[in-house]
C-alpha positions as CSV (number, residue, x, y, z in Angstrom):
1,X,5.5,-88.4,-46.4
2,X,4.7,-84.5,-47.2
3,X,3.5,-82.1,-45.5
4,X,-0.1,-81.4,-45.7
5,X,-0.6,-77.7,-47.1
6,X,-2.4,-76.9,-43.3
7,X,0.5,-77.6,-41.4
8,X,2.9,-75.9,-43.4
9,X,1.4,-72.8,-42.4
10,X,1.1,-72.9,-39.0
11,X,4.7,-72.0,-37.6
12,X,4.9,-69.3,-40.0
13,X,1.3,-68.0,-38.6
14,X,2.7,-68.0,-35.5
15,X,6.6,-66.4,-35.8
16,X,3.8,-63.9,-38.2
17,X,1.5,-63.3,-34.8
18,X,4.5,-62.9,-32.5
19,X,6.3,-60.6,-34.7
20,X,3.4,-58.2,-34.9
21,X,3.0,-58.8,-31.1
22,X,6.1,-57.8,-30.7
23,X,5.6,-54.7,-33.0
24,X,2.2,-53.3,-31.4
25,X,4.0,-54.2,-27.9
26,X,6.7,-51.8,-28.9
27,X,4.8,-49.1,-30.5
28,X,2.4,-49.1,-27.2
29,X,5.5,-48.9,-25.4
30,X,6.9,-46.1,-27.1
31,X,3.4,-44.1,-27.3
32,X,3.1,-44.5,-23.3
33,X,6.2,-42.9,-22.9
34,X,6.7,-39.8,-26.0
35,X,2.4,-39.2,-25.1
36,X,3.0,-35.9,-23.3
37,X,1.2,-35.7,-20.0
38,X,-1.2,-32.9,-19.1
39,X,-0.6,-29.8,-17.2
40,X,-1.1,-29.6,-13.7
41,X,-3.8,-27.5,-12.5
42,X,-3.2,-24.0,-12.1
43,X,-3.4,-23.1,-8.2
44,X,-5.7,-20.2,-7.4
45,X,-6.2,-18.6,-3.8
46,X,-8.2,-20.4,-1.3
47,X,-9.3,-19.5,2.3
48,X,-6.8,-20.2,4.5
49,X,-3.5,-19.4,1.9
50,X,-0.9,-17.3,3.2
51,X,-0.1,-14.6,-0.4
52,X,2.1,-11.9,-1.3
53,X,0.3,-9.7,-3.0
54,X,1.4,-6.5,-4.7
55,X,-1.4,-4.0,-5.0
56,X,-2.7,-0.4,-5.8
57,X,-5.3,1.2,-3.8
58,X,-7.5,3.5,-4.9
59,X,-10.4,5.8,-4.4
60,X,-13.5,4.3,-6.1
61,X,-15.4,6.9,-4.8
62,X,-15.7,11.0,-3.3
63,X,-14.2,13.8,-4.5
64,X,-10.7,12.4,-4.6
65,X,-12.0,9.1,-6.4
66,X,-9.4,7.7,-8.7
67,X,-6.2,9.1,-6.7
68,X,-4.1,6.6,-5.0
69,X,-4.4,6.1,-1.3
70,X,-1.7,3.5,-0.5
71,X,0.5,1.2,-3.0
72,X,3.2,-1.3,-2.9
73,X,4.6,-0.3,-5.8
74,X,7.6,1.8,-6.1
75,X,6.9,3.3,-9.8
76,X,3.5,4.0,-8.8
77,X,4.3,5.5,-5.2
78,X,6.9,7.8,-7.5
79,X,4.9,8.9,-10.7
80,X,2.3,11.2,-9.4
81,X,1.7,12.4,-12.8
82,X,0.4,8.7,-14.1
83,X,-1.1,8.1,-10.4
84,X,-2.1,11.3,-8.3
85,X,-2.3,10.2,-4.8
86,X,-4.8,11.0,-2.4
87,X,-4.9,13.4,1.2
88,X,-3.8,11.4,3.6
89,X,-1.5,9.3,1.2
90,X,1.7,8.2,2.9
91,X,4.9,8.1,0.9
92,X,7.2,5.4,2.1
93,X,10.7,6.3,1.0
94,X,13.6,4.5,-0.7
95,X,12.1,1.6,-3.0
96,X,13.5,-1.1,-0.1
97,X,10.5,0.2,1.4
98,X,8.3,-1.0,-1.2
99,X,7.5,-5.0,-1.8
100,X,4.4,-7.4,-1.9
101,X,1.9,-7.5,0.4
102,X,2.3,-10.6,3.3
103,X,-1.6,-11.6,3.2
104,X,-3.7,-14.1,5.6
105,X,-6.5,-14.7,2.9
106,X,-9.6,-15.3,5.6
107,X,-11.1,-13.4,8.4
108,X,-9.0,-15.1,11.4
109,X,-5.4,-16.2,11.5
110,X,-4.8,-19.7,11.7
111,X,-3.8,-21.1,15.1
112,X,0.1,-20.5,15.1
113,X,-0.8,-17.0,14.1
114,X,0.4,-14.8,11.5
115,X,3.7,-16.1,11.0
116,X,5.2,-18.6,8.7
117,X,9.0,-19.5,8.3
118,X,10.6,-16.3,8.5
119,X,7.6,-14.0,6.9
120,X,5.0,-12.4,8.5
121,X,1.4,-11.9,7.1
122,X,-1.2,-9.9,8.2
123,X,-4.6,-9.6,7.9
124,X,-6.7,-6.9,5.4
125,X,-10.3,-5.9,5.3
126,X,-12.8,-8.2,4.7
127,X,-13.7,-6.9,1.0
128,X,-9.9,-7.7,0.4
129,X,-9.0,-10.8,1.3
130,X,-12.0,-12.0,-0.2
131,X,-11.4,-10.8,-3.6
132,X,-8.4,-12.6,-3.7
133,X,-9.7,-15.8,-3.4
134,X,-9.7,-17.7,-6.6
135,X,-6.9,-16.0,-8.2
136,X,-4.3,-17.3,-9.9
137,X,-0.8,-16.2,-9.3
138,X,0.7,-13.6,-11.5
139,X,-3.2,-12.8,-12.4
140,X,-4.3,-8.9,-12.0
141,X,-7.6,-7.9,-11.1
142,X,-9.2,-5.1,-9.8
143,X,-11.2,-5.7,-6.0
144,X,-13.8,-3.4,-5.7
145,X,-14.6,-3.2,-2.2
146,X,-17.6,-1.3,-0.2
147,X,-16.9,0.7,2.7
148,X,-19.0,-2.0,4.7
149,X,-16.3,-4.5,3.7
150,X,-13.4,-1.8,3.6
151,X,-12.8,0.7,7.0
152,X,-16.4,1.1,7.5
153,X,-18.9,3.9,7.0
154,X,-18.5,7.2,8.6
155,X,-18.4,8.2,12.2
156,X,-20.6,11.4,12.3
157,X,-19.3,11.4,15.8
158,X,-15.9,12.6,14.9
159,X,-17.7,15.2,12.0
160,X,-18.1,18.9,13.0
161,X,-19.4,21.9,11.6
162,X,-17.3,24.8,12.3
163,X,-18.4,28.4,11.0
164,X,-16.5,30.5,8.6
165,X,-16.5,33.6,10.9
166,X,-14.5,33.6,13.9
167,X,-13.8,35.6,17.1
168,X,-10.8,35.2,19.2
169,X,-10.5,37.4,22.5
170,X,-7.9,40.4,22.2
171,X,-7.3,39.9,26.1
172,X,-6.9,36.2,27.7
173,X,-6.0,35.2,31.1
174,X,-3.7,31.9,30.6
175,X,-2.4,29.3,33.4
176,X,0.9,28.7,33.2
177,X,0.5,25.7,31.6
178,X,-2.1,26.8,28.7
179,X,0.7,29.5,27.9
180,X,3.1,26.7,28.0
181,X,1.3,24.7,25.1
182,X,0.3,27.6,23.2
183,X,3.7,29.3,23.3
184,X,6.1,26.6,23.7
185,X,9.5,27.2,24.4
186,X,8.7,30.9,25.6
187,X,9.5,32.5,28.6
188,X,6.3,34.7,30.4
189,X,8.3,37.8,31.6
190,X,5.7,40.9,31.8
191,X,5.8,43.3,29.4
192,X,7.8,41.1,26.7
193,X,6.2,41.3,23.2
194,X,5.9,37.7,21.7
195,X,4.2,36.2,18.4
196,X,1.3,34.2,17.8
197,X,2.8,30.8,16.5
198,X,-0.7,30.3,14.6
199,X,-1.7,33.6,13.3
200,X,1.5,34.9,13.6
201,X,0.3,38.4,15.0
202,X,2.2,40.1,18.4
203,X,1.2,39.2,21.5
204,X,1.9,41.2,24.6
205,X,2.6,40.1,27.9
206,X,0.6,42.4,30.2
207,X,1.4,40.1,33.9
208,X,2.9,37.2,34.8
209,X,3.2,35.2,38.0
210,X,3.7,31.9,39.3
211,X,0.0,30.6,38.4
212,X,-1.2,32.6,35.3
213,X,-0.2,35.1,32.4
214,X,-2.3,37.9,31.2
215,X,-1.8,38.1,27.5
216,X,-3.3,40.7,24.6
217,X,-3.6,39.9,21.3
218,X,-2.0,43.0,19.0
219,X,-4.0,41.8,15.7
220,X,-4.4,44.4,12.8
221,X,-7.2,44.5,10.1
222,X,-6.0,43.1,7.3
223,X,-3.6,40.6,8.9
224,X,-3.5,37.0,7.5
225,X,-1.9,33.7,8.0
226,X,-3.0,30.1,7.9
227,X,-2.8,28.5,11.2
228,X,-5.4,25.1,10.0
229,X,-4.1,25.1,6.6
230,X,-5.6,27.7,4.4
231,X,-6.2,31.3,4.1
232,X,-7.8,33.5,7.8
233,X,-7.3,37.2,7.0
234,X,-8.4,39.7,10.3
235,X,-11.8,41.4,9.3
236,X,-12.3,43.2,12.4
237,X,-10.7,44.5,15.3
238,X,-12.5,45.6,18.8
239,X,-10.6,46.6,21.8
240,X,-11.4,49.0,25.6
241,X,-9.1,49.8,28.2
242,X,-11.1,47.6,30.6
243,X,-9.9,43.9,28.9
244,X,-12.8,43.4,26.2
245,X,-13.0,42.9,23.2
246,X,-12.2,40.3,20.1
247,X,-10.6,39.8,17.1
248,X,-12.9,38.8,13.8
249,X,-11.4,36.2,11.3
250,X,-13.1,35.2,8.1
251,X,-11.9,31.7,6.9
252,X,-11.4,31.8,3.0
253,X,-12.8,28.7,2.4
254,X,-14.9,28.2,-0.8
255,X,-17.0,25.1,-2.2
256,X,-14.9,24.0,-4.8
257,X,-12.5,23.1,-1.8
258,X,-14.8,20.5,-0.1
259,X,-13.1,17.5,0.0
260,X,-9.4,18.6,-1.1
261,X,-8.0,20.1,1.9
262,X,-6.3,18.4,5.0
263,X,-6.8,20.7,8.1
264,X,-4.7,20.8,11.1
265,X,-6.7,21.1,14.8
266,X,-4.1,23.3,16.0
267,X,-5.9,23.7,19.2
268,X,-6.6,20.0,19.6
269,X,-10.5,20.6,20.5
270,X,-11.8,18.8,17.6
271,X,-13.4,15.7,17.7
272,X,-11.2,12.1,17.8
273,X,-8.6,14.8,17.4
274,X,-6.7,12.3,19.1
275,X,-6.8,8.9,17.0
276,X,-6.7,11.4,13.7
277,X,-3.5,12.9,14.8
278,X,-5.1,16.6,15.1
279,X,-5.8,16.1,11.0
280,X,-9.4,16.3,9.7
281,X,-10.4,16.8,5.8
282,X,-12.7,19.7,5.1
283,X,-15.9,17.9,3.5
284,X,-18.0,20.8,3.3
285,X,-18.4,24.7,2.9
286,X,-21.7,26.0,2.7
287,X,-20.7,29.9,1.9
288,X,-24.6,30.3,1.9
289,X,-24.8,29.5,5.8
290,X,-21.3,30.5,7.0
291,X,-19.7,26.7,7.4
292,X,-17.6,24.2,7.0
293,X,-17.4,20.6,7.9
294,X,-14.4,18.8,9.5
295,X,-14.2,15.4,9.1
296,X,-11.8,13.6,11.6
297,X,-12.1,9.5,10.2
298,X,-9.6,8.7,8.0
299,X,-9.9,9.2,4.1
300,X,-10.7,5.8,3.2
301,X,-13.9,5.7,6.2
302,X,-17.1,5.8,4.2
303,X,-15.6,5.2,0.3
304,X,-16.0,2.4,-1.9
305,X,-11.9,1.4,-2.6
306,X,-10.7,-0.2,-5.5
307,X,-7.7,-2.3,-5.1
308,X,-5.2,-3.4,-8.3
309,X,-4.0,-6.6,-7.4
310,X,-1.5,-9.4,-8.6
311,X,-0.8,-12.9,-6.9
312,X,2.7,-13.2,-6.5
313,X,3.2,-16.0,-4.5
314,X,0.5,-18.9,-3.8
315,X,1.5,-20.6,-0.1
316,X,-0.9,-23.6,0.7
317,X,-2.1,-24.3,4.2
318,X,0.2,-27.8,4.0
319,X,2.9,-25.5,2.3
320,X,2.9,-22.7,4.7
321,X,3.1,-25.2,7.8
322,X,6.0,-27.5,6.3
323,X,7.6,-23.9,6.3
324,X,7.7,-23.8,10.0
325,X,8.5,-27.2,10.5
């Protein structure tokens, strides 16, 4: 008997069905594996990261805005042409001495502390850390931080205002120990002829004993030096044989030199003379009224700063703490 015409069709059908199964089973296959697969998300800072950050600080702000007040750069730290630095800027040396910031990004360290594996970060001001926080690594961005979220405003407790005439005393009495700081290294013997190490004039020794030297001041009209920093010339002179009278000095100070000039309190009476190291900046001269201001805070106290940042290293919470396990 033949073959009806249906059922001669069927295995063909089929072998048909299976070989285009097979076909689209192997094209699938091949398009699940040459399909490329997406990028991973790029990581950005988060609270709580541990970063190295390399960074340029600078003055966004006063009269020495745009100069450079610390970097971690070496090419920056070293071109003072391309990047003037600041006062109280801080040169650190060989370029060893220069690398990425170690940064805590958050405002407390995590439990274990600072440390993780064999690095040590530290924490910034507030306006810093925070500006770092979504930042990708190897992305620059300028932080532009206000003093309220940098070293904080001012202290007009450690500002003073100094006049721009002077008198010193051409006769002092001195304990032993006052002569010992103001001449140091100098031996009191009565009638020896020393020098000012300040304002560099003589300085004769008119008695000496155990307890106290009598000193006089030999200053001349005319006589200058620079005992804070700048310019004192001797304006006047004033003397009697019975131990009065003073010596005049006229700072040279002008207004175009507020805020550009680091002064030294030579005498150490200034205010927070201490925790400035005896430095202060002069912030004011008012020729007009016969001052000047000393500020004793550091430079950065009371500016907006701008820092120039770039992510060099991203380290995760669960990162940083498989690096001390």
């Amino acid at each position: 008997m033949a073959p009806t015409p249906t059922s001669s069709w069927i295995p063909t059908l089929i072998v048909s069905i299976l070989i285009v199964l097979a076909a689209l089973g192997i094209g699938v296959f091949f398009y699940l594996h040459d399909k490329p697969s997406s990028p991973p998300s790029p990581l950005v800072v988060a609270v709580g990261d541990n970063v190295t950050v390399n960074y340029i600080g600078v003055f966004g702000s006063g009269p020495e805005e745009g100069k450079v007040f610390d970097t971690s750069i070496y090419n920056v730290a070293t071109n003072p042409a391309a990047w003037p630095k600041g006062l109280e800027y801080s040169p650190r040396g060989v370029e060893s001495n220069y690398s990425a910031l170690p940064v805590y990004v958050g405002s407390n360290p995590p439990s274990s502390g600072y440390s993780v594996g064999n690095q040590s970060y530290i924490g910034v001001v507030t306006g810093f850390w925070q500006g770092l926080v979504g930042l990708m690594g190897n992305e620059t961005h300028s932080i532009v931080v206000p003093a309220d979220l940098g070293y904080g405003p001012t202290d007009e407790a450690c500002v003073t205002t100094e006049p721009l005439v002077q008198t010193i005393p051409v006769f002092a009495s001195l304990t032993v120990a006052q002569f010992g700081s103001t001449f140091p290294g100098t031996i009191a013997n009565t009638g020896a002829e020393i020098t000012d190490p300040h304002f560099g004039w003589p300085v004769l020794i008119l008695a000496a004993n155990s307890t106290n030297v009598a000193i006089e001041n030999l200053a001349t009209v005319g006589d200058t030096s620079a005992p804070a920093g700048w310019p004192v010339v001797v304006t006047n002179v004033t003397s009697a044989p019975a131990g009065v009278g003073s010596i005049t000095i006229q700072n040279e100070l002008t207004a175009s030199d507020a805020g550009h000039i680091v002064g030294d309190d030579f005498e150490g009476t200034g205010p927070c003379s201490s925790q400035s190291s005896g430095k202060f900046i002069v912030t004011n001269v008012n020729v007009a009224a016969g001052t000047y201001t000393a500020n004793y805070n550091q430079e950065v106290q009371g500016q907006t700063l701008i820092f120039i940042v770039t992510v060099v290293n991203i380290h995760t919470p669960a990162a940083s703490l498989a690096a001390t396990t």
